[in-house]
The first five atom37 places (N, CA, C, CB, O) and aatype in JSON, in Angstrom:
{
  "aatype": [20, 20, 20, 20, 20, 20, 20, 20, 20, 20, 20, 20, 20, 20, 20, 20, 20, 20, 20, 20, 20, 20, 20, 20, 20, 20, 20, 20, 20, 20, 20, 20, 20, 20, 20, 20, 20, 20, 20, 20, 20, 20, 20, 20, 20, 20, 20, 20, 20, 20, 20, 20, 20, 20, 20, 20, 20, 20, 20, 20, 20, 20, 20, 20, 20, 20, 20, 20, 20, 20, 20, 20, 20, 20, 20, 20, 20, 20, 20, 20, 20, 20, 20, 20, 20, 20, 20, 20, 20, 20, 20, 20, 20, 20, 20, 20, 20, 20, 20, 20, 20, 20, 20, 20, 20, 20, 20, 20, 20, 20, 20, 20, 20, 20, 20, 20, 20, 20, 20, 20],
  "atom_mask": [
    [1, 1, 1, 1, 1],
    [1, 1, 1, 1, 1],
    [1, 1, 1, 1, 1],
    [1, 1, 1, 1, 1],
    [1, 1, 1, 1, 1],
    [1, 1, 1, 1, 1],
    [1, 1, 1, 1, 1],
    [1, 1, 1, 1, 1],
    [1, 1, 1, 1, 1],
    [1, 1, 1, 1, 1],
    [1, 1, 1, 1, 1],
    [1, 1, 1, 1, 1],
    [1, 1, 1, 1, 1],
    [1, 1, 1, 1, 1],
    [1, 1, 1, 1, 1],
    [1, 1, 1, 1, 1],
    [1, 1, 1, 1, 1],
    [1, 1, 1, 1, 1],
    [1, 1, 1, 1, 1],
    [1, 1, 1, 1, 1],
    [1, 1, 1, 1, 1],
    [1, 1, 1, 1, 1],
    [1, 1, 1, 1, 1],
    [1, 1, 1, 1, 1],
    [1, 1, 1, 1, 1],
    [1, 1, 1, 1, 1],
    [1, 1, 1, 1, 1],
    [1, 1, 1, 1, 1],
    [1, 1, 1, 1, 1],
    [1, 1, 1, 1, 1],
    [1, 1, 1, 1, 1],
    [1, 1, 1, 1, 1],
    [1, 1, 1, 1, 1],
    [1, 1, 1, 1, 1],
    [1, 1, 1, 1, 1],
    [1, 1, 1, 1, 1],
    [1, 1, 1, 1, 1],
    [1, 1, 1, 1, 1],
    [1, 1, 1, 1, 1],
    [1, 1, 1, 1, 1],
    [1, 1, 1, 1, 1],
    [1, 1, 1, 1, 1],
    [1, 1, 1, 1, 1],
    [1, 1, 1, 1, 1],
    [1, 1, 1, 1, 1],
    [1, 1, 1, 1, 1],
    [1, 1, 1, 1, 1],
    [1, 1, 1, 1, 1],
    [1, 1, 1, 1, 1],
    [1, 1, 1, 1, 1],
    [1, 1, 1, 1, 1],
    [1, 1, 1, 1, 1],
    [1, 1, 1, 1, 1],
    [1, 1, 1, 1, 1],
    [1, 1, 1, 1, 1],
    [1, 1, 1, 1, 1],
    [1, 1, 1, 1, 1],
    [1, 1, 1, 1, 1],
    [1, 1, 1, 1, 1],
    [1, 1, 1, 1, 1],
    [1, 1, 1, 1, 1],
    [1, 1, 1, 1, 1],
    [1, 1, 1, 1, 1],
    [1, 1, 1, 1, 1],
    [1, 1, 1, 1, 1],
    [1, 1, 1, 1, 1],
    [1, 1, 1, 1, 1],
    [1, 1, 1, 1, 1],
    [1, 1, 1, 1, 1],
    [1, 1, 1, 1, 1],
    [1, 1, 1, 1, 1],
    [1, 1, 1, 1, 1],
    [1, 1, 1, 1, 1],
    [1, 1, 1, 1, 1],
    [1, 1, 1, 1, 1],
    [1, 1, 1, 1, 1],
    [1, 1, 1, 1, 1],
    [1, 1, 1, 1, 1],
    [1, 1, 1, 1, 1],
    [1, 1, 1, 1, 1],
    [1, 1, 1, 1, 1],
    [1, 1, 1, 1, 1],
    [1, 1, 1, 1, 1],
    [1, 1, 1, 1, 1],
    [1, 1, 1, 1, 1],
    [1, 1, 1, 1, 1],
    [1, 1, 1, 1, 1],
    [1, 1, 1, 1, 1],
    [1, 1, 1, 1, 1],
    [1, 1, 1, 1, 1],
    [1, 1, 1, 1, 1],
    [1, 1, 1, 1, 1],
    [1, 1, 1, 1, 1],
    [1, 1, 1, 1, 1],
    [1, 1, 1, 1, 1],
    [1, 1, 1, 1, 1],
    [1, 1, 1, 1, 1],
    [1, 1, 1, 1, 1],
    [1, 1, 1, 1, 1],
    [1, 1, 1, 1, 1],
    [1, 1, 1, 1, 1],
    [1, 1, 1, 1, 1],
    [1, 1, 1, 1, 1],
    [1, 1, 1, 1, 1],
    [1, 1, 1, 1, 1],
    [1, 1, 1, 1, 1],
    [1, 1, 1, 1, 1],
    [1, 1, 1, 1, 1],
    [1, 1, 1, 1, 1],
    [1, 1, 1, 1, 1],
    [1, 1, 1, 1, 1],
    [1, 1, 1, 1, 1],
    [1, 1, 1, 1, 1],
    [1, 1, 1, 1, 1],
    [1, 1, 1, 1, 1],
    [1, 1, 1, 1, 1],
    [1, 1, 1, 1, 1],
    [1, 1, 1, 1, 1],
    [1, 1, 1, 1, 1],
    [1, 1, 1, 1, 1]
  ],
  "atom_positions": [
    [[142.02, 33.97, 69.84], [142.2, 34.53, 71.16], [143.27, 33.74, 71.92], [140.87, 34.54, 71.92], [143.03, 32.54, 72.07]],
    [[144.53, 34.27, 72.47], [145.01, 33.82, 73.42], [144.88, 32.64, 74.71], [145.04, 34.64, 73.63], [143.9, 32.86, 75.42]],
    [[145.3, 32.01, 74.93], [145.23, 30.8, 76.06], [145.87, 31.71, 77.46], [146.43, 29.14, 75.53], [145.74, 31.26, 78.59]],
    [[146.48, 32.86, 77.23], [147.42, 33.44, 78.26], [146.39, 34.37, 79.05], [148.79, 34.32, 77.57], [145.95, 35.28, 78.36]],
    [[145.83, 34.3, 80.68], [145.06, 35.27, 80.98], [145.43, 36.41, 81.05], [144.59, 35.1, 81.83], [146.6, 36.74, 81.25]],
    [[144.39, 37.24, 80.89], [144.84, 38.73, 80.95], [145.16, 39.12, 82.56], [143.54, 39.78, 80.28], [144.24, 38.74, 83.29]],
    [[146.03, 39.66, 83.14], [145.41, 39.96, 84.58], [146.42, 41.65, 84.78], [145.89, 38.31, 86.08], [147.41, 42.05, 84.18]],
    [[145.63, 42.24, 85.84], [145.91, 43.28, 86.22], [147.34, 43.37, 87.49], [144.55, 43.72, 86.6], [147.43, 42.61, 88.45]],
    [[148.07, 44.2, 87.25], [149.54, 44.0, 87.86], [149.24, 45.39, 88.88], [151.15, 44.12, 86.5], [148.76, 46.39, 88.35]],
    [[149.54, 45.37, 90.36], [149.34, 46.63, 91.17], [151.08, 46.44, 91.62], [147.87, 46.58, 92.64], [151.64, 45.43, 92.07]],
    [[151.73, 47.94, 91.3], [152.87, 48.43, 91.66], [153.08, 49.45, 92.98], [153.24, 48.99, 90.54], [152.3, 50.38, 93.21]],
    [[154.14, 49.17, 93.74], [154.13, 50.18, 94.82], [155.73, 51.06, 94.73], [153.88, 49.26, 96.43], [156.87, 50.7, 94.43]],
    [[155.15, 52.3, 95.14], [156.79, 52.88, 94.94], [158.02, 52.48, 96.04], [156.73, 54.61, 95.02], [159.22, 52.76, 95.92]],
    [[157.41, 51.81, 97.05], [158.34, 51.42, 97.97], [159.03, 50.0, 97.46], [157.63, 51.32, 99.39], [159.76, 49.42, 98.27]],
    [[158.85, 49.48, 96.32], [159.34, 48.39, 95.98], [159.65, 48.59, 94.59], [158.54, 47.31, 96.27], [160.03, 47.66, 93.89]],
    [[159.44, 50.2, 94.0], [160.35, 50.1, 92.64], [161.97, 50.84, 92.24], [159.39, 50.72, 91.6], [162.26, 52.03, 92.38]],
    [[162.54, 50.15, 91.92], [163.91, 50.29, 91.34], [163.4, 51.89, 91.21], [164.44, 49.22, 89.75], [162.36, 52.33, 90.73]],
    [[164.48, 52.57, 91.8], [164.47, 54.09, 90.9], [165.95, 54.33, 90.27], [164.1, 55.6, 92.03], [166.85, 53.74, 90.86]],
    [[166.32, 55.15, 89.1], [167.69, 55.41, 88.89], [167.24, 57.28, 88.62], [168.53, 54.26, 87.36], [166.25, 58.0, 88.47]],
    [[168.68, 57.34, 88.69], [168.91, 59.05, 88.53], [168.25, 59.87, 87.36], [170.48, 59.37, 88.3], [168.3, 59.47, 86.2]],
    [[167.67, 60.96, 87.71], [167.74, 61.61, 86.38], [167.92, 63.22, 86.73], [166.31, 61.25, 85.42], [167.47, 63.96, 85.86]],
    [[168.51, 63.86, 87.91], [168.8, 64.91, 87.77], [169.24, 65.48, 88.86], [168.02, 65.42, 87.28], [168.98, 64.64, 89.72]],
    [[169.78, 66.46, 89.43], [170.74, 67.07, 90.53], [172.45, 66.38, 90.35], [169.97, 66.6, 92.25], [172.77, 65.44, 89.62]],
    [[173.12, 66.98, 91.02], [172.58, 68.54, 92.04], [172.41, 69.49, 91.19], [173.7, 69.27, 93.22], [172.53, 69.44, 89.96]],
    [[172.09, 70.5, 91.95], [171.38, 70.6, 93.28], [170.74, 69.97, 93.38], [170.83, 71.45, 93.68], [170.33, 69.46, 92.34]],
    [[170.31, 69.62, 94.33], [168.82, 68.76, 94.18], [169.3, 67.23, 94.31], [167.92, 69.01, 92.45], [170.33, 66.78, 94.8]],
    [[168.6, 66.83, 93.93], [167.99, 64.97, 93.62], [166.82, 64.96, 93.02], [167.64, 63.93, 95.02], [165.82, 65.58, 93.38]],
    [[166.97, 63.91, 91.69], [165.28, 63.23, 90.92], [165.7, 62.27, 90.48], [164.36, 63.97, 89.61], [166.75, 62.17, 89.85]],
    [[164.74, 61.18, 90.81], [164.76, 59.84, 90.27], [163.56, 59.57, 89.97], [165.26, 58.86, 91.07], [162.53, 60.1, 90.38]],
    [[163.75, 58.44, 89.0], [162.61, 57.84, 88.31], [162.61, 56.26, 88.39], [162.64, 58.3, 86.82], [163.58, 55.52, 88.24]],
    [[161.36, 55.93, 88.66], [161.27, 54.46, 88.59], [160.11, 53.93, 87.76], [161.16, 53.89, 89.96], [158.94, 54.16, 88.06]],
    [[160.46, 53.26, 86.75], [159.74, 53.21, 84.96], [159.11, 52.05, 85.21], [160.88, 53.05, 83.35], [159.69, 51.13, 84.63]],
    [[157.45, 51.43, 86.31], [157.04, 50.25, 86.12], [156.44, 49.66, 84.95], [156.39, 50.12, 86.91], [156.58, 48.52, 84.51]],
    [[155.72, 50.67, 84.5], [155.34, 49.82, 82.87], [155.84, 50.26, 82.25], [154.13, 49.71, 82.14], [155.85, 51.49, 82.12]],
    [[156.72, 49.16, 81.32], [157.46, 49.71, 80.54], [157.14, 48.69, 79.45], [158.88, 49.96, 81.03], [156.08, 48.07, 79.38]],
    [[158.1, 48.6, 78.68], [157.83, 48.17, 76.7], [157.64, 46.59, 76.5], [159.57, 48.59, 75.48], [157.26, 45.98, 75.5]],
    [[158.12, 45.99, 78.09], [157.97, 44.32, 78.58], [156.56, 44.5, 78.79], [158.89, 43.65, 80.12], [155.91, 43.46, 78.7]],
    [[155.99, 45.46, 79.03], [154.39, 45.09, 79.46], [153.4, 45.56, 78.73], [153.99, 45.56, 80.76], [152.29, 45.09, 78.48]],
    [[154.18, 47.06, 78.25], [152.83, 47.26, 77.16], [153.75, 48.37, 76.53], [150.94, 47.85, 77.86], [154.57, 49.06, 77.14]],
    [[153.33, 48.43, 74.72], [154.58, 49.28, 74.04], [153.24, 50.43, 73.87], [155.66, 48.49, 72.25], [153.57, 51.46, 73.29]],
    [[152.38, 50.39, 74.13], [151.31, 51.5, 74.21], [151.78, 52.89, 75.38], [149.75, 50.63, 74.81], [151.99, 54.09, 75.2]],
    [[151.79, 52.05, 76.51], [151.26, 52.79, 77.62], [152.98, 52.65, 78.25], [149.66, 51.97, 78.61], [153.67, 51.65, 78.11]],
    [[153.45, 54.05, 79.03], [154.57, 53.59, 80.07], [153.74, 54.15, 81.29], [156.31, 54.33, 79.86], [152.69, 54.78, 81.23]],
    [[154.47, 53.76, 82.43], [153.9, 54.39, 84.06], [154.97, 54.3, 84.48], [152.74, 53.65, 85.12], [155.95, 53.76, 83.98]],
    [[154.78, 55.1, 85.98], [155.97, 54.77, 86.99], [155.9, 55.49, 87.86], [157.28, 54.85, 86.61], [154.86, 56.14, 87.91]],
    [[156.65, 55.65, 88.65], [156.99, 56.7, 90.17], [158.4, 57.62, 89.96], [157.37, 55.51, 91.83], [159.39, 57.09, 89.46]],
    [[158.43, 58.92, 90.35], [159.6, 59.25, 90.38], [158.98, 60.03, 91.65], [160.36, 59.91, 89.07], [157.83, 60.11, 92.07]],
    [[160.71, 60.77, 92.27], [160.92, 61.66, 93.53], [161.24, 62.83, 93.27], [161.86, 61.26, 94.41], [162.12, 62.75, 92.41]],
    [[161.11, 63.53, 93.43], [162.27, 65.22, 93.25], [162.06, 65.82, 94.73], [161.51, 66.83, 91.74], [161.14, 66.03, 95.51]],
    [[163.41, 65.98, 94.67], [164.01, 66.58, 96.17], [164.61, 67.81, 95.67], [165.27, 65.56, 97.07], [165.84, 67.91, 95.63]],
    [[163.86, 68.76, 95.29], [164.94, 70.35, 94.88], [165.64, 70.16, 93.92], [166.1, 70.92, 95.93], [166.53, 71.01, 93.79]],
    [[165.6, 69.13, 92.92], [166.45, 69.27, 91.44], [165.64, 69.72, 90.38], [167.09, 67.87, 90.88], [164.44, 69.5, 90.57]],
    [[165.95, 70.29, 89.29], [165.38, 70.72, 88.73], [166.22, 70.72, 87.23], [164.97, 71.74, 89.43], [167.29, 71.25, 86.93]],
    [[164.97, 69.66, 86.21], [165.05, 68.66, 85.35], [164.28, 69.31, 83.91], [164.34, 67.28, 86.05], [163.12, 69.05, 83.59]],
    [[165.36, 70.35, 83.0], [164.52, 70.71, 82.07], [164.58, 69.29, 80.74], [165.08, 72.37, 81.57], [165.48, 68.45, 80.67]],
    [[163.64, 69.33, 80.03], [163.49, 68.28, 79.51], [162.32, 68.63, 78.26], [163.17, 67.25, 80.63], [161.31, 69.19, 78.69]],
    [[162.33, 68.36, 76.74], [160.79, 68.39, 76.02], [160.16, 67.07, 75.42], [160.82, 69.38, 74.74], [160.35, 66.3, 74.48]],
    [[159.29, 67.24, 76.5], [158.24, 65.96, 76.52], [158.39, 65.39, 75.39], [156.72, 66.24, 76.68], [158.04, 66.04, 74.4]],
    [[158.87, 64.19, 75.22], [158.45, 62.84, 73.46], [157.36, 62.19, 73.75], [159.68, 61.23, 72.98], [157.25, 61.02, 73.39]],
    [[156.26, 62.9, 74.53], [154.75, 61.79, 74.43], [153.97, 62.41, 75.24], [154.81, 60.07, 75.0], [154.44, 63.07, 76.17]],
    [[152.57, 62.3, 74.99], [151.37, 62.69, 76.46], [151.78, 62.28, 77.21], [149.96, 62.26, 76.69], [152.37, 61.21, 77.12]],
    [[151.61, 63.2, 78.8], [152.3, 62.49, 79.73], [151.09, 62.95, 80.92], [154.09, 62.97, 79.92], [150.69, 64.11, 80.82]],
    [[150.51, 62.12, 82.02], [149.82, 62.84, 83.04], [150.8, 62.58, 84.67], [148.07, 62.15, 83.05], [151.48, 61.6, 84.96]],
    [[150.59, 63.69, 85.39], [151.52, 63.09, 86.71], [150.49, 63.89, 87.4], [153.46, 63.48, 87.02], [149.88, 64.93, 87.14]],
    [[150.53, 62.92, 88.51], [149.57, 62.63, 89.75], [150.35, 62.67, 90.78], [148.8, 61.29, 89.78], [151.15, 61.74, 90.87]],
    [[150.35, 63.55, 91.67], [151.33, 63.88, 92.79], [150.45, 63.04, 94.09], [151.55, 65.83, 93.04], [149.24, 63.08, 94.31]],
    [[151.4, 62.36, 94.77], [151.12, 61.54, 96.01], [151.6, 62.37, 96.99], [151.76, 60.11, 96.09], [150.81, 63.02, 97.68]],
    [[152.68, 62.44, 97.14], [153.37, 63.36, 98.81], [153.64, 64.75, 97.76], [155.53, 62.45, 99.91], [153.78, 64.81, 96.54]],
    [[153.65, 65.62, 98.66], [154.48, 66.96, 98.41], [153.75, 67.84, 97.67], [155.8, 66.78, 97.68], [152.53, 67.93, 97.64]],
    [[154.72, 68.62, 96.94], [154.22, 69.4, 95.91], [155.4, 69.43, 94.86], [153.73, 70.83, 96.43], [156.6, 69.37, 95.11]],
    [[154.73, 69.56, 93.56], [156.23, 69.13, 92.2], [155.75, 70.29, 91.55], [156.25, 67.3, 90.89], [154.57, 70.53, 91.81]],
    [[156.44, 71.28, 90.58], [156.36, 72.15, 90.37], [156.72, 72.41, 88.76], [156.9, 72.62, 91.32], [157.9, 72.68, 88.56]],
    [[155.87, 72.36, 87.64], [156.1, 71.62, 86.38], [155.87, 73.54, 85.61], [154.62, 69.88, 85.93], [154.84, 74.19, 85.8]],
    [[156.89, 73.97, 84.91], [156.98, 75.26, 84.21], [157.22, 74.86, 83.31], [157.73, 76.27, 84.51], [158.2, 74.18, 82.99]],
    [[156.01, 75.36, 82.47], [156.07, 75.55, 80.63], [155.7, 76.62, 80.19], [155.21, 74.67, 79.75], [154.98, 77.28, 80.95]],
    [[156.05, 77.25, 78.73], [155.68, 78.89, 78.6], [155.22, 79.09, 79.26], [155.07, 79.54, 77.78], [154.0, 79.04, 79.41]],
    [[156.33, 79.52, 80.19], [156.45, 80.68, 81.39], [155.57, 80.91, 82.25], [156.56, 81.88, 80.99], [155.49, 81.92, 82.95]],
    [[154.62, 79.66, 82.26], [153.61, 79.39, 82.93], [153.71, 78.32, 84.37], [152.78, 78.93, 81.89], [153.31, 77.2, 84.08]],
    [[154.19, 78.46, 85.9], [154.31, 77.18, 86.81], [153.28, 76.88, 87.27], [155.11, 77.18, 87.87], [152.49, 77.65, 87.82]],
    [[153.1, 75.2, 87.05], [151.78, 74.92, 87.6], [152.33, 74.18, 88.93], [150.72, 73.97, 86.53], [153.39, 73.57, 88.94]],
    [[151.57, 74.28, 89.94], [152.15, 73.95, 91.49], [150.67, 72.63, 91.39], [152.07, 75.78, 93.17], [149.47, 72.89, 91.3]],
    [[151.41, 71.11, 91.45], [150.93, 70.32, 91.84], [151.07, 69.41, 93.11], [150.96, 69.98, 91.05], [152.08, 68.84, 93.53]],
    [[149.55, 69.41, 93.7], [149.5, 68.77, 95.28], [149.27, 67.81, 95.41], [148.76, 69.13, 96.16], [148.73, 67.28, 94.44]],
    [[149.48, 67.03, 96.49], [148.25, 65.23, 96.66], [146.46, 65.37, 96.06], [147.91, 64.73, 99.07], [145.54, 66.02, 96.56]],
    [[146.47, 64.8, 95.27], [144.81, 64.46, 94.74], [144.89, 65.84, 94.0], [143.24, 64.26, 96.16], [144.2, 66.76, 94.45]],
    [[145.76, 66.09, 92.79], [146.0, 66.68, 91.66], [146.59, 66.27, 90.97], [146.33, 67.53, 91.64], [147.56, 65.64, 91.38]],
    [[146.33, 66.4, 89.36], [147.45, 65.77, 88.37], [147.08, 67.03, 87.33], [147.19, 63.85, 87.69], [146.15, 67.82, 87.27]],
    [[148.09, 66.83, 86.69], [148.97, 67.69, 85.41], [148.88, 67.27, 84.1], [150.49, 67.66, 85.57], [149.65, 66.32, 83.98]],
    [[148.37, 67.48, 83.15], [148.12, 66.91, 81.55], [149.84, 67.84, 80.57], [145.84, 67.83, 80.74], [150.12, 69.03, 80.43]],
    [[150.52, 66.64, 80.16], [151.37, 67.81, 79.25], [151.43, 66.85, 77.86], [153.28, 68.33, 80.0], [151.7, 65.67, 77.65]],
    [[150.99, 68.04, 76.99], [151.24, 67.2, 75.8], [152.21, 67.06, 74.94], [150.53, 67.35, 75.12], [153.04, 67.9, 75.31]],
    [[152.64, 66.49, 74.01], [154.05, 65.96, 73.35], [154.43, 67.29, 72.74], [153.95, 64.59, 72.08], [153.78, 68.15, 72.14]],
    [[155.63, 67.18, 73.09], [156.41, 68.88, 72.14], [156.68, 69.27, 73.61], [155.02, 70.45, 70.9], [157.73, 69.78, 74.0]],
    [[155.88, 69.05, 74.2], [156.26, 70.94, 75.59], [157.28, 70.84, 76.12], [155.26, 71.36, 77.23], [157.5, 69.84, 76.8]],
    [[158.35, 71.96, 75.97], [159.47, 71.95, 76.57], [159.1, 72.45, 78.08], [160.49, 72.78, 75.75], [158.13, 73.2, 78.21]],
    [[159.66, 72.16, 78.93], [159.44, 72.34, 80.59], [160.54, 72.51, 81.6], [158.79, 71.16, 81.13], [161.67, 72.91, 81.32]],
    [[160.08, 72.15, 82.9], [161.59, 72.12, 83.88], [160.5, 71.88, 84.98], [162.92, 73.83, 84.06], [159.57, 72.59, 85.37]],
    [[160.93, 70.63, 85.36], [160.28, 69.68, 86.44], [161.01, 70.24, 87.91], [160.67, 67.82, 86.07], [162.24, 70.31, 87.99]],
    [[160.43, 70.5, 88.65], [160.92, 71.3, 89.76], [159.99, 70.65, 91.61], [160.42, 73.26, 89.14], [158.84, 70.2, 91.65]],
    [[160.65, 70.76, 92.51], [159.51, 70.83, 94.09], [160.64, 69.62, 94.29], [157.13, 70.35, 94.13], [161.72, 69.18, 93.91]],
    [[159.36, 69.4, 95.34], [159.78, 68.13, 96.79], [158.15, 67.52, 96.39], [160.07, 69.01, 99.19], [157.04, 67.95, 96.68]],
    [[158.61, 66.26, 95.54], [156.99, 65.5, 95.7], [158.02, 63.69, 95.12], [155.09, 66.51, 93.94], [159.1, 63.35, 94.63]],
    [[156.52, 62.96, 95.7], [156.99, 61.86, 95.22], [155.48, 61.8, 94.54], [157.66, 60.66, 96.31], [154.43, 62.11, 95.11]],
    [[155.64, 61.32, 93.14], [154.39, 61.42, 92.53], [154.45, 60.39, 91.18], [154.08, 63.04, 92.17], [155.49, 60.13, 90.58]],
    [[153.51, 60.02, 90.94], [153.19, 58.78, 89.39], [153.1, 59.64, 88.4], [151.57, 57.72, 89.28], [152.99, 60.86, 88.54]],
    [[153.15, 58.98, 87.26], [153.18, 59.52, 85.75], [152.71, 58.72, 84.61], [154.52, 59.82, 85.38], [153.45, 57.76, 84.84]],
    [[152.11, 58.39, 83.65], [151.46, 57.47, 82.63], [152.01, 58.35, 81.44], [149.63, 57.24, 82.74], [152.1, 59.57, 81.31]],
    [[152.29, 57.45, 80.73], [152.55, 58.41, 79.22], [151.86, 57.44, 77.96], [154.63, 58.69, 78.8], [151.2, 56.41, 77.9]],
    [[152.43, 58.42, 77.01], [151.61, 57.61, 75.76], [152.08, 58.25, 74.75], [149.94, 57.63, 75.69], [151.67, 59.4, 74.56]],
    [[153.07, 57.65, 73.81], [152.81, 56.05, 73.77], [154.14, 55.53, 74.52], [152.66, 55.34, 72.02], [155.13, 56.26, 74.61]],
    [[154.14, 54.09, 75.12], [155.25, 53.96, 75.74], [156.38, 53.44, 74.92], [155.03, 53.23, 76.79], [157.46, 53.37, 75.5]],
    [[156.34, 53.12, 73.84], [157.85, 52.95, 73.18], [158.03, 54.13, 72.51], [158.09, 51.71, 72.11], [158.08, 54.1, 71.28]],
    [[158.14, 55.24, 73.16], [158.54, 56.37, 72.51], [159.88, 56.92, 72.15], [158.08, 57.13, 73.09], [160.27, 57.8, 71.38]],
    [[160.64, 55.79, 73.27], [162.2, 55.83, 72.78], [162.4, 55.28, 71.64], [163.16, 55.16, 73.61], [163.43, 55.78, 71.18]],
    [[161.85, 54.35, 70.78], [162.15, 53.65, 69.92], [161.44, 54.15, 68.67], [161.94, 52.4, 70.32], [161.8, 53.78, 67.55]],
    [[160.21, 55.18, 68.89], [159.65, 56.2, 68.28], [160.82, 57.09, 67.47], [158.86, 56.98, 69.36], [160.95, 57.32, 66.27]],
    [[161.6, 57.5, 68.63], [161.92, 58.59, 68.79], [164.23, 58.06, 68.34], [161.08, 59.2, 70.67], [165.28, 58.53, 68.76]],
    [[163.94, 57.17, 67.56], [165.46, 56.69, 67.75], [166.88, 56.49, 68.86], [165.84, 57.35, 67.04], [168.09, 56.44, 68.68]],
    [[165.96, 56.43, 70.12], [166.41, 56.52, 71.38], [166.73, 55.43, 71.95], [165.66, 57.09, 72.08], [166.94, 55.35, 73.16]],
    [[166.82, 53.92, 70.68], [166.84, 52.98, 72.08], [167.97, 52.68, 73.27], [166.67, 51.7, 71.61], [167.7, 51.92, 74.2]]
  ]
}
């Protein structure tokens, strides 16, 4: 067993790095707090979307938990409209298009999926 304690890390979105990932139109950013330095299992983070709209097919389980707004996540042809104190299950494969005005968290699995996935 380790000499190193285990301890629990609390992140806030007003203090994480975000970089671009889509607009115009629009604006979306993402800010990646757990990432492959903390655990190659699990990623988390915060992103924003301001009216951009980000098609993309998921490389991992992913859940997002909307804090402000509403984010607007379409997969076969299906939009699911997510609010504050709702979250979204999408599983690996689903092609989509991330859409709204929300600032909201996300957990995926597994988190080195770039390196899964020959992406580093």
């Amino acid at each position: 067993m380790s000499d190193t304690p285990i301890r629990a890390l609390k992140f806030d979105h007003r203090d994480t790095t975000f970089r671009h990932r889509g607009g115009p139109p629009g604006h979306a950013e993402i800010g990646r707090t757990v990432d492959t330095a903390l655990s190659e299992t699990m990623g988390a983070g915060f992103a924003r979307w301001e009216g951009a709209e980000v098609a993309w097919t998921v490389l991992y389980d992913e859940v997002i938990f909307v804090i402000e707004g509403e984010l607007e996540v379409t997969a076969a042809g299906e939009t699911h409209r997510i609010e504050p104190g709702q979250m979204l299950w999408i599983p690996e494969g689903t092609e989509l298009v991330y859409g709204g005005h929300a600032l909201f968290g996300y957990a995926l699995y597994p988190g080195n999926w770039k390196v899964l996935h020959g992406m580093n």
